[in-house]
N, C-alpha and C positions, 0 to 999 in steps of 0.2 A: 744491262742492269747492274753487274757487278761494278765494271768500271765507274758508272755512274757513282754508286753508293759509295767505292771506295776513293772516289774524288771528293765526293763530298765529306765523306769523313775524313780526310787532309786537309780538303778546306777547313772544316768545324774545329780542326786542332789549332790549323794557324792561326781563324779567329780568335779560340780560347787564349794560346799564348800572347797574342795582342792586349786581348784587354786585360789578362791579368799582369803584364809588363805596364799596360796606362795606369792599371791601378795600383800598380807599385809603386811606378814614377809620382802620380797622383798623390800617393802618402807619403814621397818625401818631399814633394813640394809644399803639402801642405801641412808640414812637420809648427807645431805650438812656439810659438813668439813668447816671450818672457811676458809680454803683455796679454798675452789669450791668458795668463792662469790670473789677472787683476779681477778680482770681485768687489767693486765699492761701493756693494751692500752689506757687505761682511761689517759686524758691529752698529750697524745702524739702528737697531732697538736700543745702544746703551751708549751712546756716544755723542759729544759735547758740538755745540752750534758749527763748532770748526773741523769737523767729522761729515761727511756729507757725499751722496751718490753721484753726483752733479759733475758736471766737467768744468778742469782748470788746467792750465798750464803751469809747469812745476814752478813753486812759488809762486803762481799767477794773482793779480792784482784782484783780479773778476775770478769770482767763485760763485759759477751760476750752478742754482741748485733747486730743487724741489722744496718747499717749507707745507708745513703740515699740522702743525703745536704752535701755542701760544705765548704767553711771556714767563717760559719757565725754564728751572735748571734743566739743562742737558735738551734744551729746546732746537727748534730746526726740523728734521725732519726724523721721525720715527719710521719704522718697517712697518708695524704692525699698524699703524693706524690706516684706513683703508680710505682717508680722500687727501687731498692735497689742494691749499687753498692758494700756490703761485708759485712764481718762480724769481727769488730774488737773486742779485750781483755780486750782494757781499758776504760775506762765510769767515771774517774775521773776528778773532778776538773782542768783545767790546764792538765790535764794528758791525752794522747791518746797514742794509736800504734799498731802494729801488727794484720795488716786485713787480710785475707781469703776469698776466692771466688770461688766455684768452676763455671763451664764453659767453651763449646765449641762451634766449628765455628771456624771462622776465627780470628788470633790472634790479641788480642788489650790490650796494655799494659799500659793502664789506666785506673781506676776506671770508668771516664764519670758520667756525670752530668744529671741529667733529661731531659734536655733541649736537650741533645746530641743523634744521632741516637743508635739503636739498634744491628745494623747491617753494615757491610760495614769497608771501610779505616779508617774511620773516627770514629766510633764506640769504645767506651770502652768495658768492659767484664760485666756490670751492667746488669739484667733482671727485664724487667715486673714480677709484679706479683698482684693477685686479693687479696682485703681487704679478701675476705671470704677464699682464700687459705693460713691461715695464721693462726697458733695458738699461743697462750703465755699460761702461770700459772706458778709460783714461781720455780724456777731451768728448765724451759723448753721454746722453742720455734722450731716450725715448720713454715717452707714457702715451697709453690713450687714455681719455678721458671719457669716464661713462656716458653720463650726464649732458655734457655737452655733443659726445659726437665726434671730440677734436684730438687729435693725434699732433702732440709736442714732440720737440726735438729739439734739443740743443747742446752747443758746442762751442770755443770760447777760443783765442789769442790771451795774450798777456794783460790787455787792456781793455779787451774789447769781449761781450758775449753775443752770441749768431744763436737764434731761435727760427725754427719753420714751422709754420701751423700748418697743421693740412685741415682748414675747414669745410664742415658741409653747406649741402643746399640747405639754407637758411637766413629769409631776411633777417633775424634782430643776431649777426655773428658782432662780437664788439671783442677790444683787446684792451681789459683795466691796467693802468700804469698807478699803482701805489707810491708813497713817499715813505710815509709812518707804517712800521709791519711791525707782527709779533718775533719776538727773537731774544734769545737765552739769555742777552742782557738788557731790558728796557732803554730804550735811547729816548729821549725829547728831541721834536721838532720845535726848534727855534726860527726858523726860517726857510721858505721855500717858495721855488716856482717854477713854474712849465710854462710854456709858451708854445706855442703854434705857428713853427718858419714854415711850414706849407703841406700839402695833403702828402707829405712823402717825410717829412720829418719832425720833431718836437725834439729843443732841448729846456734843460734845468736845472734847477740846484737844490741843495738839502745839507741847511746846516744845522748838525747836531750835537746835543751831546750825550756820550754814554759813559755808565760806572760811577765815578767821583774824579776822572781824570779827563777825557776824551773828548775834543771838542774836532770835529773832524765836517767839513763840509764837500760833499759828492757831487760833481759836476758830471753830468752828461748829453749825451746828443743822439738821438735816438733813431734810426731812418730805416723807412718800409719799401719793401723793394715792388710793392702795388701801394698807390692811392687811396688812403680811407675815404671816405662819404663825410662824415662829423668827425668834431672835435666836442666833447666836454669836458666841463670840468665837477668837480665837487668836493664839498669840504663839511666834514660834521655828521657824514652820510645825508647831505641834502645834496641835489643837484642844484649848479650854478646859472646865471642866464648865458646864454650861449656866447662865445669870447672870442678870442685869440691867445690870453695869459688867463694863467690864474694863481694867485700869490695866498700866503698868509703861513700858520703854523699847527704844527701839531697834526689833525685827521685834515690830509691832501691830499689829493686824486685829481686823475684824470680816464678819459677813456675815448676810444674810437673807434669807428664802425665799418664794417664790412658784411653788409647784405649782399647775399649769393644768389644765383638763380640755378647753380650747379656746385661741385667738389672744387675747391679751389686750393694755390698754396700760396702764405705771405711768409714772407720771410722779415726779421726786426735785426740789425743789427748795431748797439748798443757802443760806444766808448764811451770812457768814463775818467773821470781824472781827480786829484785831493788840491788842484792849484786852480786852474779856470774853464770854463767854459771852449775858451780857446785851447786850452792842451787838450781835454777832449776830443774834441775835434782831429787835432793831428793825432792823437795815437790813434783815431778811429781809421784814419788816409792812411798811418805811416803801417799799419801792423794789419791791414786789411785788401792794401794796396795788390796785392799779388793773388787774390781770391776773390775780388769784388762780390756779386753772389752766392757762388761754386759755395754751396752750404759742405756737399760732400768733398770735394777736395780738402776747406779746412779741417773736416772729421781724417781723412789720409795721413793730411799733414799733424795732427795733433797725436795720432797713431806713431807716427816715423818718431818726434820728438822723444816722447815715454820712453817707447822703446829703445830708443838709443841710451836713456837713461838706467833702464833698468837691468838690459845687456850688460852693461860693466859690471855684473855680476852674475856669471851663470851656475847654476844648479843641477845635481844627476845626481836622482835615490827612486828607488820602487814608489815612495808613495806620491800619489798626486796632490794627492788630500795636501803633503806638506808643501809640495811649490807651490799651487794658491796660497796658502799663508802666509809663505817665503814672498812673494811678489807682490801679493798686495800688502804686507806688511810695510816691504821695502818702497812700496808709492804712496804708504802714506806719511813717510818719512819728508816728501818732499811738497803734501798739501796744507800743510800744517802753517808756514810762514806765510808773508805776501809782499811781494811788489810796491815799496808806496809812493816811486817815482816815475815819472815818465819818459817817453822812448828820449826828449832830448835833457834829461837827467835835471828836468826842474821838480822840486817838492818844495812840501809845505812845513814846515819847522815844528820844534814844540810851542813855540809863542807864535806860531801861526805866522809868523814872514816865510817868504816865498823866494829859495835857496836853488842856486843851481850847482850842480856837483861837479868837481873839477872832472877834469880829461880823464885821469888815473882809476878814478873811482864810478863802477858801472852801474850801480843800482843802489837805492835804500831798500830794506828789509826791513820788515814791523814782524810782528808775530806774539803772541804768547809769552810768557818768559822761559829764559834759557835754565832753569831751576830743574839742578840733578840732570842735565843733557851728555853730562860728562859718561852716565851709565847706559844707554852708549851711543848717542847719538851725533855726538864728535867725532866718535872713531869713524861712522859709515861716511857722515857727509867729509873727512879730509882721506876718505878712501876713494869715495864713488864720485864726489862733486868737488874736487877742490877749489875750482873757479865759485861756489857757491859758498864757499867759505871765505874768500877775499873778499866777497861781496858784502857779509856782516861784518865782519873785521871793521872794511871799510865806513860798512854805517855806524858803529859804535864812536870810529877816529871823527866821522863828520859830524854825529853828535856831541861830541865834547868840543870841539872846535866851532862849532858854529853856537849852541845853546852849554855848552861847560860841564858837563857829567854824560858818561858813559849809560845806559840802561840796561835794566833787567832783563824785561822784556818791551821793547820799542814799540808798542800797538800804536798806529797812527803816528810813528814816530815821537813818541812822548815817553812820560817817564811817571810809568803805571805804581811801581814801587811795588810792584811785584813779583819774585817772592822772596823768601828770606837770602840773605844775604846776594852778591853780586859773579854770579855762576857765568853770565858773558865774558869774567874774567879768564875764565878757566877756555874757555872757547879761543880767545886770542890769545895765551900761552900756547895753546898746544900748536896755532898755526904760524908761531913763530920758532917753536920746537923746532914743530916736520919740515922748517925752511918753505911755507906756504907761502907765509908773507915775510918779505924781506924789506918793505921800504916801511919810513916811518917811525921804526921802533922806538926812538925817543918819544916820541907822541902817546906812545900807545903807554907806556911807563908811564910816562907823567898823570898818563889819565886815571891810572889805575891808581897809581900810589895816594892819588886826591881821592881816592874812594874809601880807602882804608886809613884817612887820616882827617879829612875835614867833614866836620857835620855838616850833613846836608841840609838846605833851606828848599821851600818848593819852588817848582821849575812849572811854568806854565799851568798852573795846578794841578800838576802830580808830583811824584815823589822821586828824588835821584838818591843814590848812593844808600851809606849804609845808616841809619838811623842807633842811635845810642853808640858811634863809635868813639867816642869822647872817654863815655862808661867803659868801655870795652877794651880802651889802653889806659884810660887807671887803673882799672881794678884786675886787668888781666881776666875779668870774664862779664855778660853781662846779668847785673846782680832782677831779679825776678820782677822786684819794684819798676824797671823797665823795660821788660820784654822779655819774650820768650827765653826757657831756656837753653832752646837749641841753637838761638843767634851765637851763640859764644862757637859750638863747632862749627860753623858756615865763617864763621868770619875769621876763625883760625884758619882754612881751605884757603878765604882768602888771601891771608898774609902768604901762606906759604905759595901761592900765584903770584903776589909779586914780588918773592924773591926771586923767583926763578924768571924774573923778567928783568929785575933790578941784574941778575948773571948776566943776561945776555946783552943788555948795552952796560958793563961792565962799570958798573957800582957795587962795587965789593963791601964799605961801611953798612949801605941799604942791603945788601943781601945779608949781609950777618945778621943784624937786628929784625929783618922779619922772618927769614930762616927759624930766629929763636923763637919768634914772637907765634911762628905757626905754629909750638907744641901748647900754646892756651888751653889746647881741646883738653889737657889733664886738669886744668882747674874747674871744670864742668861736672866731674865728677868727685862723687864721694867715695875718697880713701877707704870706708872698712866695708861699702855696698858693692864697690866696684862698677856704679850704674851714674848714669846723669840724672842730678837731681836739681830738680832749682835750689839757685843758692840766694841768700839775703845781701844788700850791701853790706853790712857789717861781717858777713863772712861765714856766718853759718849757713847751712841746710835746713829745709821746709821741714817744719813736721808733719806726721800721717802720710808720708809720701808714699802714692798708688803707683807700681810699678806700669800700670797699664792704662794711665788715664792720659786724655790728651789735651788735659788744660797745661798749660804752660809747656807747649809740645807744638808746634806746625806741621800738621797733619800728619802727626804721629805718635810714639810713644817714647818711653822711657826705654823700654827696651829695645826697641830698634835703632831710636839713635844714640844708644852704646854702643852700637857696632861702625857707628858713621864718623869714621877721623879717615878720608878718602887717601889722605896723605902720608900718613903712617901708619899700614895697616899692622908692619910687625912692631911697631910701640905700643901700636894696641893688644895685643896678643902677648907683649912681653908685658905690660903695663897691669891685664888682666890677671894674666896668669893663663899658659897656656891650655891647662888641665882646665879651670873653671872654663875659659873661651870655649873650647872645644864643646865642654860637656851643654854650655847654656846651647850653643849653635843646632846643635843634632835635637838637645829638647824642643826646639822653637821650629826649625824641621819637621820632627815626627810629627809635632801637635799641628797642624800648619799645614799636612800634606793630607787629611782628609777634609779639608775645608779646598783644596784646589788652587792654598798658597794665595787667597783672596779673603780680605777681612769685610766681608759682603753689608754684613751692618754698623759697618764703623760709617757714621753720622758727621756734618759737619759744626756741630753745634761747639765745637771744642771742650763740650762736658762730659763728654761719654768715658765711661773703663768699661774694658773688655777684655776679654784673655784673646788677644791676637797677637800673633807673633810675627808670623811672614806676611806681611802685603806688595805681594807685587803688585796691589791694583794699583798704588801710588807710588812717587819716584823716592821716597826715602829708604829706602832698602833693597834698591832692585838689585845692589850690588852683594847682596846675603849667600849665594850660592856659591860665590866664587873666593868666600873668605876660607874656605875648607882649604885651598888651595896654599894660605898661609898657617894653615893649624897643624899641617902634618896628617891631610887624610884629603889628598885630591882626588880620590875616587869617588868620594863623597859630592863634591864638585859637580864631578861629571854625572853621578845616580840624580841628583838635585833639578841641575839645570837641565836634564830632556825630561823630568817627571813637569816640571814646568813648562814647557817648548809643549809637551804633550797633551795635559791639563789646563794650565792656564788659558791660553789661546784654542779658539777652535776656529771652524771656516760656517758659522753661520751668521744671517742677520741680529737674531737675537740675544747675542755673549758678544764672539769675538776677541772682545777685552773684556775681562769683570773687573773695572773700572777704569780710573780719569785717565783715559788717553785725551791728552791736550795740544800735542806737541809734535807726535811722533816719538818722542823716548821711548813706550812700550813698542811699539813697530821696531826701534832700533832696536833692542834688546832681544827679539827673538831675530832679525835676519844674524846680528852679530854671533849669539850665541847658540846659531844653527851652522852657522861657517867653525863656530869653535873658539873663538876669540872674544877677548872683554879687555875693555880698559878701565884700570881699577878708580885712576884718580885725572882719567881724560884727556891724557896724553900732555901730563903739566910736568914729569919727572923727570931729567935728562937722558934717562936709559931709557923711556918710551917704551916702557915694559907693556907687553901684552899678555895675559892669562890664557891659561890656554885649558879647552875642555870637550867634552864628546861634540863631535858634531853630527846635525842631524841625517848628511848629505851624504854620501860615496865619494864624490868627488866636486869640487866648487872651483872657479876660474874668476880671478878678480882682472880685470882688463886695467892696469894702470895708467893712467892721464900723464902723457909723455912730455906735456911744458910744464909741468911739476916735478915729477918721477922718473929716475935712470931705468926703471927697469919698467918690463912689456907688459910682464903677467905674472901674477901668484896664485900657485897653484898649491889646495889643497887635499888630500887624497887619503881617507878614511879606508882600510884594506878591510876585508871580512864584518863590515858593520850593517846593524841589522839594528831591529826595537829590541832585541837581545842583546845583541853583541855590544854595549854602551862604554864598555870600558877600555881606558889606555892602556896596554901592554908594552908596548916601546915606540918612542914618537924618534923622527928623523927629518932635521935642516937640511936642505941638498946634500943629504948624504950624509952627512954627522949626524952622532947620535945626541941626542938632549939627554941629558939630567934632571934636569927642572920641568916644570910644565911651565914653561913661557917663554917667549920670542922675543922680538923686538919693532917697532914699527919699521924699524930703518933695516930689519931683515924681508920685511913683503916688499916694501917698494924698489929695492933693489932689483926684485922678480927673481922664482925660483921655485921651490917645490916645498912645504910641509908634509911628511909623508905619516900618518898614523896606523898601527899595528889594533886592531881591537880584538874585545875578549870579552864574556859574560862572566869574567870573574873578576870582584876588585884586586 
């Protein structure tokens, strides 16, 4: 009995030590991917058509996503709202179309609105569904669906979106295909049609237009990996007589049927194209080819991709809370844009001719506009993606060469005329700086310098270049009678963009004269205010001028953009006056940092005054924290920018951001200035000066892209920092010690170490 018990108690030890060595092994195996901390439902109660839980692939053409909301600002999908009435393709700018829904009962041949029943005559085909029946992570999204019964899934390639229904036993299961949807900016259907190539596929078209620019038509081909039963169609919410096509504009539908006699699954798989019917079709062959139905393999694959993205930068600090932040910040840095060509590089122009892009140039890019990206959304993408930076570059050169003006922001490849001034400038300077791009440079000169010197006429009915720059080199500012009066500093930015382009293909007359021509931003303001005021043609200043109003302002104020001459920050501070700079900067601070650094009811009516100082919800001053750094008090910097990092941004659906995240700029701005780095005027200067400030991290590893970059890795290493410990104490280059609080871009990509000392005292 002894031996007995005392064998088994040697055995009972070896098992113990067993499984607590698997379970050791077990948790380093299954040690968190930069992609487990992605939440993209973070900000989804406050965030604009192009913000969305849905799966894409980075820059992805198809942004399949949940929609929920009607035709209103910041439309698409909300958190809070509790049904959801489909699931459309596109998540662009100005750009929406082709929903999906699967759904049964009785038939209703409209989306329906929250506010609308569930059920009944009256009823749309939308379902309930619970916050917690609902998954997201980078290429994937799951819901079930009350109502119906049906558990969605979907997942997407570049061109193409994969959906699996898992429906129930249920004769009337049917799967509506929309044209016209509700979405953040009303589009007209002009033109459209489905058609019926056989019980396994439907393709179509939808040509639209949205905004006052955007004429853009959506080609796709749609195939079910089972057999429907019916085809319909309908239009007006009436059903059509039974077809094979079904054509016309505006409310167009179709739908088809899948009666069950058990749990079944279909799978839809979607390519879609802005050229024909036929490219469609091959990006659906050419980028589906290696997955045919494997729904879950593309979810692996769409995992591997992020991930390899988001690795290029890795993060170590106590809090979790901050790497979700850190990570889903830094991917939405890269959903923000889209794809507008296809796999064999044909696209559709701004006057709508159908362009194939040479050998050299691998993709067009549309997006949003590049307005204030320079704070800091240049830095991340010519750090983390710099192939995704040759890739706009390139679209900008193919737009002026194929349709004659660069853009703002290129939605649909056109030319939105939005926003002020021409900030894609400042995006190809800096990728000619950091030696990004190397071929072309005359092109890219030429293109810019026609931006800052001839008036623009309209371009496919939108708007190119800069509007009043006629005004703007007579009078050396532009006078109120035509435009805002912050166009005068954006379009100083600009001149001094191309000088420093005019330097590098070595036109030394052109670089003197816009060199000068970039200090305009002092004719903006008034001499004995020290503030931007609008000015008359004749030369004087407005009277009653409200330092806080944002008429004659783009989405800002007077005091915010006194601090916006991106280019000369110490002309400004010497211009001001240091003692005034200083003291307005820390007032507009103090006041500013019980509000959470968000000017929450600043309106877009352009008539509002308000006592707001700091807004980082928008891109006009996100560069405010980092101006301490030129006034003679960088501690201030660093107290500033984690009180923001801390406040501003949180990790739930409904904040996130308190405000216009449009772009990913606010995403850039905290992964940059969580690493500790800012770029003041977006990598346009020749010193490629970096700011330098607390960071949020212990230690951060930036993986640099070796066909760009001599060096492996930049490493940065915060000693003793803590939510206390926020302050610089002595910062060190591979071992040299700094002076300054700042680096150099051509000091990271060399690879090497930043080493910072911190302290709870400034």
């Amino acid at each position: 009995m002894y031996l007995h018990n005392k064998l088994h108690a040697k055995f009972g030890m070896i098992l113990f030590m067993l499984v607590m060595t698997g379970a050791a092994f077990s948790g380093y195996t299954q040690k968190k991917e930069p992609i487990d901390y992605v939440d993209p439902f973070i900000g989804t109660s406050n965030s604009r058509w192009m913000l969305f839980p849905g799966p894409t692939m980075p820059n992805g053409m198809v942004k399949l996503s949940p929609d929920n909301q009607g035709n209103v600002w910041q439309g698409g999908y909300e958190y809070s709202v509790g049904s959801i009435h489909g699931f459309s393709h596109l998540h662009g700018w100005t750009m929406a179309g082709l929903l999906t829904m699967p759904t049964n009962g009785d038939l209703a041949l409209k989306p329906g609105s929250p506010d609308e029943p569930f059920k009944g005559a009256n009823a749309g085909y939308h379902s309930r569904y619970r916050p917690d029946g609902q998954k997201a992570s980078p290429g994937y999204y799951a819901v079930d669906l009350i109502d119906s019964h049906i558990k969605a899934e979907l997942t997407a390639t570049e061109r193409t979106g994969v959906q699996r229904y898992s429906l129930p036993n249920d004769s009337s299961n049917r799967i509506m295909i929309q044209l016209n949807i509700p979405a953040e900016y009303a589009y007209e259907l002009k033109d459209a049609r489905i058609t019926k190539v056989s019980n396994t596929e439907i393709r179509g078209y939808a040509k639209s237009y949205s905004g006052w620019f955007n004429e853009y038509t959506l080609y796709f081909v749609m195939q079910f990996s089972t057999p429907f039963k019916d085809f319909k169609g309908y239009m007006d919410q009436k059903e059509l007589p039974e077809g094979k096509e079904i054509s016309g504009s505006k409310d167009i539908g179709a739908y088809v049927t899948y009666p069950t006699s058990k749990e079944e699954q279909v799978l839809i798989r979607t390519g879609i194209s802005f050229v024909s019917l036929d490219q469609a079709a091959l990006n659906l062959k050419t980028e589906l080819k290696d997955f045919d139905w494997d729904f879950d393999a593309l979810v692996k694959y769409n995992r591997e991709v992020w991930n390899n993205l988001l690795k290029t930068i890795e993060v170590e600090g106590d809090s979790e809370t901050d790497k979700v932040k850190f990570y889903t910040n830094l991917y939405r840095c890269f959903t923000g844009k889209m794809i507008m060509s296809d796999v064999n590089g044909k696209y559709t122009d701004a006057v709508e001719n159908v362009q194939q892009l040479p050998a050299h140039r691998k993709a067009m890019i549309g997006g949003d506009a590049y307005w204030n990206t320079f704070w800091n959304l240049n830095l991340l993408w010519t750090l983390s993606s710099p192939e995704t930076v040759v890739q706009m570059v390139g679209t900008q050169l193919e737009m002026y060469e194929k349709t004659g003006w660069l853009s703002k922001g290129p939605t649909g490849i056109e030319y939105s005329g939005i926003m002020e001034g021409s900030h894609e400038m400042a995006l190809m300077t800096s990728a000619y700086l950091k030696g990004i791009m190397k071929d072309d440079a005359d092109i890219a000169y030429a293109a810019m310098k026609k931006n800052v010197e001839v008036e623009p006429q309209p371009v496919g009915g939108g708007h190119p270049g800069n509007p009043q720059i006629a005004e703007y080199a007579k009078n050396g500012y532009v006078p109120v009678e035509k435009g805002a009066a912050s166009k005068t500093l954006d379009y100083a930015f600009d001149d001094w963009c191309v000088a420093q382009m005019s330097k590098i293909v070595h036109k030394k007359k052109e670089y003197d004269f816009f060199l000068k021509r970039s200090q305009n931003w002092k004719n903006a303001f008034d001499l004995k205010l020290k503030y931007v005021v609008p000015r008359k043609a004749a030369g004087s200043f407005i009277n009653n001028f409200d330092l806080f109003s944002v008429k004659h302002f783009v989405e800002g104020n007077s005091w915010q953009y006194s601090l916006y001459v991106p280019h000369d920050i110490p002309g400004l501070v010497k211009f001001t006056g240091p003692g005034l700079f200083m003291s307005r900067l820390e007032t507009g601070f103090k006041k500013s940092e019980q509000h959470k650094f968000a000017a929450h009811a600043l309106d877009r009516t352009m008539e509002q005054s308000a006592e707001y100082y700091i807004n980082h919800g928008n891109e006009v001053n996100m560069q405010a924290a980092y101006l301490f750094n030129y006034a003679g008090k960088p501690h201030l910097t660093q107290y500033y920018t984690r009180k923001i990092l801390d406040t501003f941004y949180d990790d739930s659906p409904y904040v996130g951001w308190n405000g216009d995240e449009d772009e990913g700029q606010m995403g850039a701005w905290f992964v940059m200035s969580s690493l500790g780095l800012f770029e003041m005027n977006g990598g346009t200067s020749p010193d490629l000066r970096l700011d330098i400030t607390s960071p949020l991290f212990k230690y951060a590893k930036i993986k640099l892209d070796n066909k760009f970059y001599p060096g492996k890795e930049f490493i940065i290493e915060a000693h003793n920092n803590s939510s206390r410990n926020i302050y610089i104490k002595s910062a060190s280059l591979n071992g040299h010690v700094l002076k300054e609080n700042k680096i150099s871009f051509t000091d990271v990509i060399k690879g090497g170490k930043l080493e910072l000392h911190m302290t709870d005292k400034p």
